[in-house]
N, C-alpha and C positions, 0 to 999 in steps of 0.2 A: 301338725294339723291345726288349722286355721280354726277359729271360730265363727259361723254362721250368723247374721245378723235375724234380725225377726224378720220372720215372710219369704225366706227365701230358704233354696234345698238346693240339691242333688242329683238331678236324673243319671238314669242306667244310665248315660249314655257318659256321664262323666261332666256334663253340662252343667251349669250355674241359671237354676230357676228360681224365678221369683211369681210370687202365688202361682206354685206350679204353671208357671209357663216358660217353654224354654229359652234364655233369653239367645244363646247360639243360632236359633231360627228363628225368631223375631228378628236378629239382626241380620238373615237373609232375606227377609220376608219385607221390610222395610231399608235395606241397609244402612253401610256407616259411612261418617258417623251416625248414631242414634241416643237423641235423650229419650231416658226412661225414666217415670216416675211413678211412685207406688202413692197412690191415692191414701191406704189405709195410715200409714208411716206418717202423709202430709196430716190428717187429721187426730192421730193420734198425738202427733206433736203439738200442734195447736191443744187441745183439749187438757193433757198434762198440763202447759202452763196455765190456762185459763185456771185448773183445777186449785193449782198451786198460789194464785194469788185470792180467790176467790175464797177459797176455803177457809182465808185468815182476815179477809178484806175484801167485802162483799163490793162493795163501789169501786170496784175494778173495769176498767174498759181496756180489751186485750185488741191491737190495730196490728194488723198484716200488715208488714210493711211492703207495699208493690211496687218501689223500685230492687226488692232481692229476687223478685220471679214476679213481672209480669203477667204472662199465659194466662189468658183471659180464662182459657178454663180451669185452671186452678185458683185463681183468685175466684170464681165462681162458688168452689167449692168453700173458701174460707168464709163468702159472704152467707151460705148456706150455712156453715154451722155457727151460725153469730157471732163471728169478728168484726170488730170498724175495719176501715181504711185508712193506713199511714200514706198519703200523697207527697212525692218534695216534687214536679213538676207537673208540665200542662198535658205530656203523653201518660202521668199517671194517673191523674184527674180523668183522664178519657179512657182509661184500661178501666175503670174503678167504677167511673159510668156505664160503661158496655158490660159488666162484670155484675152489674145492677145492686151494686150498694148505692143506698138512698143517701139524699146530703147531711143527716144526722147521722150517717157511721162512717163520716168522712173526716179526717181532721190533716191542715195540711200544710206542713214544712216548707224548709230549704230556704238556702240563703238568699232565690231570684226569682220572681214572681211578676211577670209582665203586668200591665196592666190589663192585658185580652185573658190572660188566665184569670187574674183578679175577676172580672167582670163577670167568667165564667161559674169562678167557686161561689160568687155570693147570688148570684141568680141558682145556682143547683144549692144554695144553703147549707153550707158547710156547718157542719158543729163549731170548729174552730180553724182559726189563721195563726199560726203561731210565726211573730215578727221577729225578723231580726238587725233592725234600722230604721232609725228615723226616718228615712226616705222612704222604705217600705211603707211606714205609719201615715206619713204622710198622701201618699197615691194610694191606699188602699182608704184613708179616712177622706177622700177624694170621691173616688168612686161610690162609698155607701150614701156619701150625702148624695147623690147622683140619682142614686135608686133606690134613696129614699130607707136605708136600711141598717139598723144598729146590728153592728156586726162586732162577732165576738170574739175576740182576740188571745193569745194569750205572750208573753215575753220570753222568745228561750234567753240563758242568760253564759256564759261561759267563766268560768274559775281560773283562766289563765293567769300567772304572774310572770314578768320578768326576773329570771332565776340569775344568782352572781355566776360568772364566769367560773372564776377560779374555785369556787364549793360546789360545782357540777360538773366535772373533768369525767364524762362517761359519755359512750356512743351514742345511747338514744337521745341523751340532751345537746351533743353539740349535732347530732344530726338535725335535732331541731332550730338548733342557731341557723344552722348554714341554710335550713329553709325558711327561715323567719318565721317559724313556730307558723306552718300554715293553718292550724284549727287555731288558731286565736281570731280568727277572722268571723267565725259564729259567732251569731247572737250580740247581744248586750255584755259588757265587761259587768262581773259580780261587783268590785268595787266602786262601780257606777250605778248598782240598782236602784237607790232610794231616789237619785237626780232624775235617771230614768222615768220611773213613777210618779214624778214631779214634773217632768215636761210634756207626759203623756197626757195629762190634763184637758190640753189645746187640742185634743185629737176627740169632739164633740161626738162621733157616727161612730168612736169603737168604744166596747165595752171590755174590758181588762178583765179576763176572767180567770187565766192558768198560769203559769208561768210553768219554766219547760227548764234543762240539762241535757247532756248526751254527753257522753255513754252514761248505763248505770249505775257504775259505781262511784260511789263518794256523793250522788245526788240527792239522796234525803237530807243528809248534812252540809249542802248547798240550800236546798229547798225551803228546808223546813223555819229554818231561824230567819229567811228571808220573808215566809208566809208571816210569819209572827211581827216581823218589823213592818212590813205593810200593812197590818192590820192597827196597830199597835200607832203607826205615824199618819195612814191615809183612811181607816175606817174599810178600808177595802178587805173581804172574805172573797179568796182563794176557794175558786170552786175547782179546779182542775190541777194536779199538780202530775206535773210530765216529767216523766223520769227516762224517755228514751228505751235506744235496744241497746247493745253489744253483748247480748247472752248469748254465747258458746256453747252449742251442744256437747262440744267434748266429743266426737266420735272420731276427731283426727286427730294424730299426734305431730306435736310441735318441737323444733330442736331452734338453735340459736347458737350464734356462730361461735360460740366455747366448742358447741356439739361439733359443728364443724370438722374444725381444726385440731379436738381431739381424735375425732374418727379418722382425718387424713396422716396423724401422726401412726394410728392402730394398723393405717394402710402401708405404711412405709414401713411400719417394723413387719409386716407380711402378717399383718393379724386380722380377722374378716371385721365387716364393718357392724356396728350396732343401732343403728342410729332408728331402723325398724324395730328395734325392741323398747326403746322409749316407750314410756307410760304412758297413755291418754289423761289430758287434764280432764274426769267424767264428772260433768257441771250436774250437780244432783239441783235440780231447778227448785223444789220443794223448801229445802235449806235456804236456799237464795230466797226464793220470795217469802219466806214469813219471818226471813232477819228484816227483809226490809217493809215488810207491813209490823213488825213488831215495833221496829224502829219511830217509824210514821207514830205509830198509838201512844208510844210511847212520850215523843215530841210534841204534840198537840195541844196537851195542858186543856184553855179553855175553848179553844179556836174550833169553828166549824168543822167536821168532819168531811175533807175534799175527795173525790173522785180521783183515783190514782189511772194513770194512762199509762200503758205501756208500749212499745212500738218494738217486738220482736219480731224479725225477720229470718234470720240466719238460724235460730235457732228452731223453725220451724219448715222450710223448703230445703235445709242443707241438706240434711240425712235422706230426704226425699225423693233425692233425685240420685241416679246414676248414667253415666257416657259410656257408650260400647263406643269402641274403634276396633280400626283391625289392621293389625302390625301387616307393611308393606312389603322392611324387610330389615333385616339386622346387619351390621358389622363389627368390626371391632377395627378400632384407629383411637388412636393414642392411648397405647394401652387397658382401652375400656371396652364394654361389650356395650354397642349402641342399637337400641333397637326403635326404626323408626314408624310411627304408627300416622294413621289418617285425619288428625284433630289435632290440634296443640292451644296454645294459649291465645288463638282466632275464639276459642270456644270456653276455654278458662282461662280468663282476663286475671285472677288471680292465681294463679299457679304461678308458685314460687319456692327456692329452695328451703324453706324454711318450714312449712305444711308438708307433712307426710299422707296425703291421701291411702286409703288399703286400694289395695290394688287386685284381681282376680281376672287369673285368665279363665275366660269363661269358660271353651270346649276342653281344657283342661283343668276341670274347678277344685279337685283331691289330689293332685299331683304333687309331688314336693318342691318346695320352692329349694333348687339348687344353686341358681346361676344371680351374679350380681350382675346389672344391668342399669344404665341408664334409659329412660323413654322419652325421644325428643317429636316435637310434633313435624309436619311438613312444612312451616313457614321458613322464609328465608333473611332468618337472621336468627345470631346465637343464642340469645334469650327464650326462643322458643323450645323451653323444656319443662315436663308434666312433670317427671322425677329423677332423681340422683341415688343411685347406689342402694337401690331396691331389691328385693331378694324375688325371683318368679322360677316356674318349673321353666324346664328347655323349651324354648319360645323359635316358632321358625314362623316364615310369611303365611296368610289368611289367620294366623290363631286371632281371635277376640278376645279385649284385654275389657274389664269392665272397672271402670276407675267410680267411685265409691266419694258419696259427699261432693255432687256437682249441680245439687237442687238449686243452689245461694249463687249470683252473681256470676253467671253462667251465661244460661238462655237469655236472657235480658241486659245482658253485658256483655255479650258476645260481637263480632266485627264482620265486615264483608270482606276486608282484609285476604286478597289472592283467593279465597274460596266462598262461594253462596252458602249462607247459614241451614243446616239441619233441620232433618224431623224431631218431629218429639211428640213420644204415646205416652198417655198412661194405662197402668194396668191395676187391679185391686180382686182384693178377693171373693168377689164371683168370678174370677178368671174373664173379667172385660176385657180388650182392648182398645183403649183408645185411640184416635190418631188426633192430638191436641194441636199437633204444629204442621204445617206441610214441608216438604223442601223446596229452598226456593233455587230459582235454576242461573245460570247468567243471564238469561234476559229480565229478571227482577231488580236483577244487581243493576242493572247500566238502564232501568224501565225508564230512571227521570231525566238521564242524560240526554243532550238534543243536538243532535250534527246541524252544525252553523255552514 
């Protein structure tokens, strides 16, 4: 027997509810696919981390990142319990406006930034721009002289090296030969910051206020000795120091191609697979964040006391959201049990072999999981598969499967790809339901198209 996340239950009926509501009829009531998202979950996640960095480091500014979940109405809600907005483009600048965060709880990335966006973020008055190229600096210190406006910038900066060939003979590093290290392409080169800092001089309309990293870890130890050399070589005090997301809820368990190929060898000697019983890596966020505000205090010495930014995403919509679909139909070819459902990776852009999402058949939510199965979506190409070698109770056509942790990079990264994008409610505990997203139909999909 499984274990029950918070918020969610059991009806008589054998159904999988979430703030008693059955999600089996909702997904009649609405059908599938269907995003579901639990309001309470969204804001409890948020408020944990706020809690967790605040409580050691009060000049925290905690930004919802809204390119992981758009949905006006959930971003709504983040702006409601006092989150910024992390923006990296011009549709999320406009999700973020319609979502009515003001331009001081806006701050806003990415490596492309037109200049009609540009024009937009500094008339809506962004807290910050954080650059990442000279050209940027230059059109953007372009435009403020234009309208007349010192605007405040900050430097992301990236720690990239060229690593030797022959002392890095492992898969993640020569995967990244072969793609020519694509995150090297962020930001400012670290070895280049003081030069940086020295040519930005000539950029008269911005004012140099943060400097930035991504992901968070290893960034205070990026950051901090950089805030010191800048102050220490240009008189300039670091009022914002951005330290990015990549925080991991930990509520999916992760394998890696050891896991693989040992569970295919477990499979050959006729031994059942394990790869569902993996650990979850459970990101205790508390820990995290007062290592790294401890760290920060401790680094500081005499230097002003900066504003720490954080721009977690995933760690706050992922758990928040779940996908009902509802199995078409099964078969079994090539000696596997294949069971095909009405969503695939049109809908989770990241579903991959690698993420074990939990998985629960809904009208069956206490049944025991007997059967090993793959769940592949209805696109037509190989790659479209949700899971490998999954353990579920005896599964036949109409069951509803509810796949778990599809808040992050989902709805908002989803495709029109052979099928119109999904509904999507939320629900919370006063037992609301919302209807947050409508379904769009085919004449949405083909609305801009124009017979010549």
């Amino acid at each position: 027997m499984f274990c029950l996340r918070k918020n969610f239950s059991i009806t008589e009926d054998n159904h999988l509810a979430l703030h008693e509501i059955d999600l089996v009829e909702l997904s009649a009531n609405y059908g599938t696919p269907l995003f579901v998202f639990d309001e309470d979950c969204l804001v409890d996640n948020f408020e944990r981390f706020r809690r967790a960095f605040q409580s050691n480091y009060p000049k925290t500014i905690v930004c919802y990142s809204v390119k992981t979940n758009n949905n006006l109405a959930l971003c709504k809600i983040m702006r409601e319990k006092g989150a910024h907005a992390e923006v990296a483009s011009e549709l999320d600048l406009y999700a973020a406006d319609k979502a009515g965060f003001s331009g001081d709880h806006i701050i806003f990335d990415g490596p492309y930034k037109s200049e009609e966006v540009l024009r937009r973020a500094l008339k809506k008055e962004v807290l910050l721009i954080n650059v990442e190229s000279f050209a940027e600096m230059e059109r953007l210190d372009k435009i403020a002289g234009e309208m007349g406006i010192k605007q405040a910038v900050g430097l992301r900066f990236n720690s990239f090296k060229p690593r030797s060939f022959s002392t890095n003979l492992n898969l993640r590093s020569l995967n990244d030969d072969i793609h020519c290290h694509p995150s090297s392409r962020f930001g400012f080169l670290l070895k280049d910051a003081l030069s940086t800092f020295e040519m930005s001089k000539k950029f008269t309309d911005l004012s140099i206020e943060g400097i930035m990293t991504h992901p968070y870890h290893g960034a205070v130890e990026i950051l901090l000795p950089l805030m010191q050399e800048v102050y220490d070589r240009f008189g300039i005090e670091i009022e914002y120091v951005n330290i990015g997301g990549g925080f991991n809820p930990g509520t999916t368990r992760s394998v890696n191609y050891k896991d693989l190929v040992l569970d295919l060898i477990r499979q050959k000697l006729g031994l059942r697979s394990i790869l569902d019983e993996k650990e979850k890596r459970a990101t205790n966020i508390e820990f995290v964040a007062k290592r790294i505000t401890d760290n920060i205090k401790n680094k500081l010495g005499h230097l002003k006391e900066p504003t720490i930014v954080t721009e977690p995403g995933q760690f706050i919509a992922g758990p928040a959201g779940i996908l009902l679909l509802r199995i078409d139909h099964t078969k079994i070819s090539g000696e596997y049990n294949w069971v095909i459902v009405n969503g695939g990776t049109n809908l989770v852009p990241i579903a991959n072999i690698f993420t074990r999402n939990e998985i629960i058949v809904a009208n069956k939510a206490s049944d025991p999981c007997e059967e090993m199965v793959n769940i592949a979506g209805p696109l037509l190409y190989s790659d479209d598969i949700l899971a490998l070698k999954t353990r579920l109770p005896k599964v036949s056509e109409g069951d509803i499967l509810a796949i778990f942790d599809c808040g992050a990079y989902t709805l908002s990264s989803s495709t029109q790809f052979l099928y119109p994008r999904p509904s999507a409610v939320s629900l919370n505990s006063r037992k609301e339901v919302k209807a947050i997203r409508e379904k769009e139909t085919c004449e949405d999909v083909l609305r801009k198209d124009k017979l010549t």
